[in-house]
C-alpha positions as CSV (number, residue, x, y, z in Angstrom):
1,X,-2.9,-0.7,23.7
2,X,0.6,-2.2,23.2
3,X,-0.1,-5.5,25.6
4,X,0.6,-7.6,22.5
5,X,3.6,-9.5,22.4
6,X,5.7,-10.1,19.2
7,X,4.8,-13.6,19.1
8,X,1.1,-12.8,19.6
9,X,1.8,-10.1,16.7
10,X,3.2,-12.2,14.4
11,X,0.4,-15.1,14.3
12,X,-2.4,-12.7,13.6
13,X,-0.5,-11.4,11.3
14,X,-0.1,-14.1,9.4
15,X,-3.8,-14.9,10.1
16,X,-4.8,-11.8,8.6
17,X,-2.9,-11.9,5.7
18,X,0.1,-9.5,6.2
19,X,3.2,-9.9,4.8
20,X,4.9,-7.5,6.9
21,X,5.0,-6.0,10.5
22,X,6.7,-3.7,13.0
23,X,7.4,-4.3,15.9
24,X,7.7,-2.2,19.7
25,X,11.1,-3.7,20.7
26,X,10.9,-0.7,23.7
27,X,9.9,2.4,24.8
28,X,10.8,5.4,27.4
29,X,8.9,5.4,30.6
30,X,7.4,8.7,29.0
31,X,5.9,6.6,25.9
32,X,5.3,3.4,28.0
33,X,7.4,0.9,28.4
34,X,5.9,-2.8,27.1
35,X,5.3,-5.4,29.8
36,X,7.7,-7.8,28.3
37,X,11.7,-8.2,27.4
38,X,12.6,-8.9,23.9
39,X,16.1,-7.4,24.1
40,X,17.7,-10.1,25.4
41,X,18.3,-13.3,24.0
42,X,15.4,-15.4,25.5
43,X,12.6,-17.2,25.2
44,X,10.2,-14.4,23.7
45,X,13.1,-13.1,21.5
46,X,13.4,-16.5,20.5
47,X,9.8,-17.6,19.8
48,X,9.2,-14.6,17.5
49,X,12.1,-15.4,15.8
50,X,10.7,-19.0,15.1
51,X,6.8,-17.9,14.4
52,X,8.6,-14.9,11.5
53,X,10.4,-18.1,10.0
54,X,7.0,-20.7,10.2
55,X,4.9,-18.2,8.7
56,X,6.7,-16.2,6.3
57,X,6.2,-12.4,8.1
58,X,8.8,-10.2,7.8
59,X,9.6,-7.4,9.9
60,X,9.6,-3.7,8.4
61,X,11.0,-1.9,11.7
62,X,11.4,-1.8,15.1
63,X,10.3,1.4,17.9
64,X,10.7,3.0,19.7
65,X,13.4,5.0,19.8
66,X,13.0,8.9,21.6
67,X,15.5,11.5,22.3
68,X,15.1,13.1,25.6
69,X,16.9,15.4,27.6
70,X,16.9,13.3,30.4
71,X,17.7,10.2,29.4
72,X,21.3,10.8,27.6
73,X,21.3,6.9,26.7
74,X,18.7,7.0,24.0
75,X,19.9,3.5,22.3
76,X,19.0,0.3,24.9
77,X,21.3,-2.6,24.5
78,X,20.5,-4.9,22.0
79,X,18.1,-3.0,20.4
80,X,20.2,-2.8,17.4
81,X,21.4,-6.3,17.5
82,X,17.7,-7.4,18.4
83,X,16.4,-5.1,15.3
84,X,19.0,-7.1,12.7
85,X,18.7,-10.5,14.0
86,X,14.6,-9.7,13.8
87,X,15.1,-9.0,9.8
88,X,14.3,-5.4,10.4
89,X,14.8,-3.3,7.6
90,X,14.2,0.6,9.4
91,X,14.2,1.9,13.1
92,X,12.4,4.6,14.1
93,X,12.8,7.4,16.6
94,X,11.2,10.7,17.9
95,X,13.2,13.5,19.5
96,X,12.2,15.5,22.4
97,X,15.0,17.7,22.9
98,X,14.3,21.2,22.6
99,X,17.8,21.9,20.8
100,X,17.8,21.3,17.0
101,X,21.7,21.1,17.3
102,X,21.1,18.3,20.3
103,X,18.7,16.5,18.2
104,X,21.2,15.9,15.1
105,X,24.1,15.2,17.0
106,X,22.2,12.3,18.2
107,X,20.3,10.9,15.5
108,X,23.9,11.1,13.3
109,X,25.0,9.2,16.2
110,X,22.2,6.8,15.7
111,X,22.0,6.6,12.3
112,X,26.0,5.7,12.5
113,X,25.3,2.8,15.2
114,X,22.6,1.8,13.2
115,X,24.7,1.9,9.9
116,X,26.6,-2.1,10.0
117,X,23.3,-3.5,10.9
118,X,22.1,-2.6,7.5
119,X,19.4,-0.4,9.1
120,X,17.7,2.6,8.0
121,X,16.6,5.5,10.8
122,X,13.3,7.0,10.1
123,X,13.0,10.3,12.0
124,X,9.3,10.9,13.0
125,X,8.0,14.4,13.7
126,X,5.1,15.4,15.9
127,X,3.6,18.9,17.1
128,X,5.0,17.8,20.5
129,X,8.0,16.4,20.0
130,X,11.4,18.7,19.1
131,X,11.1,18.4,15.5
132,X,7.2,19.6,15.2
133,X,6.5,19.5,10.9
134,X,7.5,17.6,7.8
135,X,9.5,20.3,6.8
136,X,11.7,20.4,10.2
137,X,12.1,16.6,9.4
138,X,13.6,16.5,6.4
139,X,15.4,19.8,7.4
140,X,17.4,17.4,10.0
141,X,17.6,14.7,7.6
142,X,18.9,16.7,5.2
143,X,21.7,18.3,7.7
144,X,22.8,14.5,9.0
145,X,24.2,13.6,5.3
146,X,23.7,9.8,6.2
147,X,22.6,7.9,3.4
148,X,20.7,5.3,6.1
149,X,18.7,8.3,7.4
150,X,15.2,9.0,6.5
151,X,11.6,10.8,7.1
152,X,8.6,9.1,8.8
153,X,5.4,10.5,8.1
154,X,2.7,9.0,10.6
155,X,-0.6,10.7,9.7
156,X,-2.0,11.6,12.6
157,X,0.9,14.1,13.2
158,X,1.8,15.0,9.8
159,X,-2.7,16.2,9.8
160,X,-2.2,17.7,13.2
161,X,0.6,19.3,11.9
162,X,-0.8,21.1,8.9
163,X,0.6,19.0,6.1
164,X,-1.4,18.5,3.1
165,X,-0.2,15.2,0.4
166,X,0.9,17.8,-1.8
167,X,4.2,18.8,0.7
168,X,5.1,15.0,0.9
169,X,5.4,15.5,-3.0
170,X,7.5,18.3,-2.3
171,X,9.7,17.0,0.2
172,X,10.3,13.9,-2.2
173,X,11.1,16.1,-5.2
174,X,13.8,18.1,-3.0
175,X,15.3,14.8,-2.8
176,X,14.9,14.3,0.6
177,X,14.0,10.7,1.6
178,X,10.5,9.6,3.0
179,X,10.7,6.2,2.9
180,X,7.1,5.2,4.4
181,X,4.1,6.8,5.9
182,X,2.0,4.6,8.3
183,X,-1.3,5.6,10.0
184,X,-3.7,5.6,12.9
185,X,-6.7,3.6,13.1
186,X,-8.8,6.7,15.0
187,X,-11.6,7.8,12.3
188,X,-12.9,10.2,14.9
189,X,-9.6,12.6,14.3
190,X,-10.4,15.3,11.6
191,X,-8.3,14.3,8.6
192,X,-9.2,17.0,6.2
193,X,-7.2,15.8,2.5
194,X,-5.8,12.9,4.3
195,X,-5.6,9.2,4.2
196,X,-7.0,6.9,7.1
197,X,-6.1,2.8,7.1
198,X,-7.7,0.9,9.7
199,X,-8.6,-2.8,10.4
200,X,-11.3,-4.2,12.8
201,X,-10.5,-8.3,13.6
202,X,-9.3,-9.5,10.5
203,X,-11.4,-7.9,8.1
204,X,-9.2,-5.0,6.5
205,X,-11.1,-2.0,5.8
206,X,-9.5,1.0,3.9
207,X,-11.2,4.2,3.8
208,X,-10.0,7.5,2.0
209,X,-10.7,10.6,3.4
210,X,-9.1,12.3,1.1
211,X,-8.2,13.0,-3.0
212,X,-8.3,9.7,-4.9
213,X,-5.9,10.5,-7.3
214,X,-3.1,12.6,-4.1
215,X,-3.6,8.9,-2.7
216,X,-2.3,7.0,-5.7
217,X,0.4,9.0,-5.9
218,X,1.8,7.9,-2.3
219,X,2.2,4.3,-4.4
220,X,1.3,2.0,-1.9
221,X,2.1,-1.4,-2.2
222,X,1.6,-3.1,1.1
223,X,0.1,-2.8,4.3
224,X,0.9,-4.2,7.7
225,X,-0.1,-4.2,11.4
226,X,1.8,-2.4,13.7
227,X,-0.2,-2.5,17.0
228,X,-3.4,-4.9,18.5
229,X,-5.5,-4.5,21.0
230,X,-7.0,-6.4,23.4
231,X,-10.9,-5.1,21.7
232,X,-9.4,-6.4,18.3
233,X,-8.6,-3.3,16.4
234,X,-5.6,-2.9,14.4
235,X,-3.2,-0.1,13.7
236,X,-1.9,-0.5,10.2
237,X,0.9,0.7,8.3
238,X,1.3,1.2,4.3
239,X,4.7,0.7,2.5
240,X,5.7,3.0,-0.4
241,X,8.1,1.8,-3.3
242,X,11.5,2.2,-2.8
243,X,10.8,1.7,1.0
């Protein structure tokens, strides 16, 4: 569920121990749109800007960004602005057009908006989505020649999608960037070789599902909430170095 606010966010962050956060700025009726307005400059915009300064939280990035066909305007106002003034250091976006030549033209056009903000553009693939594999990522990453673009790897997809640890390690060694992975809290999902994070209240539980040593290799070095629910579970990212 994404009823939490980014006020609300921040504080159990900090409660729990996190040192970093991202944050659902908006959304696409398609994705869900989140019941409150941080785009503007008002009192929720402000509050989460006071509670990141009180208690020492940084932001990591912002969502959530999608490309579809239908909607042409795939930046809101002040999501940018909102995104630098936040601290934010990546924003990340799916594509849902069925053209691969529509789909770069906009995230070049993204990733040059996003460019005097200081901001990085993750692109995140899905079987679902336009760009459907790891591969096809960094394939569109590697065709936009911005230096502030850059591959998401949520596992949920990147298992749905076939990907085993060992093509992350490839897709690094081509020299394409994949600046963080982040994961679901569902242990249900079949994860084969992969890696599951998830937290219950504030108690953080890590469980790998997967080779030890494939794990180290991703070189974690922190971990932060993305999402809360109203039941108390929490969807939890990991940061790589470099990232």
């Amino acid at each position: 569920m994404l009823d939490t606010t980014p006020p609300e966010l921040v504080a159990v962050a900090a409660a729990a121990g996190f040192r970093t956060i991202g944050i659902r700025l908006t959304a696409t009726p398609s994705v869900g749109v989140p019941p409150y307005d941080i785009l503007s400059d008002g009192p929720l915009l402000r509050e989460t800007l006071r509670r990141l300064a009180d208690t020492g939280v940084s932001v990591l990035d912002t969502e959530f960004l999608r490309f579809e066909p239908e909607y042409p305007v795939g930046v809101p106002d002040g999501f940018l602005e909102v995104s630098a003034r936040l601290g934010a250091r990546n924003v990340l976006v799916m594509s849902a057009e069925p053209e691969e030549t529509r789909t770069l033209e906009r995230f070049c056009e993204l990733c040059d908006r996003a460019a005097p903000y200081g901001l990085h553009v993750g692109l995140e693939f899905a079987v679902y989505t336009g760009v459907r594999t790891l591969a096809h990522a960094a394939h569109v990453v590697a065709r936009s020649k911005r230096s502030n673009a850059s591959v998401l790897v949520d596992a949920l997809h990147f298992s749905r999608s076939g990907g085993l640890p060992a093509h992350i390690a490839q897709v690094d060694q081509a020299g394409h960037r994949v600046r963080r992975r982040w994961v679901h809290p569902d242990p249900a999902v079949p994860v084969g070789n992969h890696s599951w994070v998830y937290a219950l209240g504030k108690q953080l539980a890590i469980t790998l599902v997967c080779n030890l040593q494939a794990f180290h290799e991703l070189c974690v070095v922190d971990a932060y909430p993305c999402k809360i629910s109203k039941s108390g579970q929490h969807q939890v990212g990991i940061r790589i170095k470099g990232s």
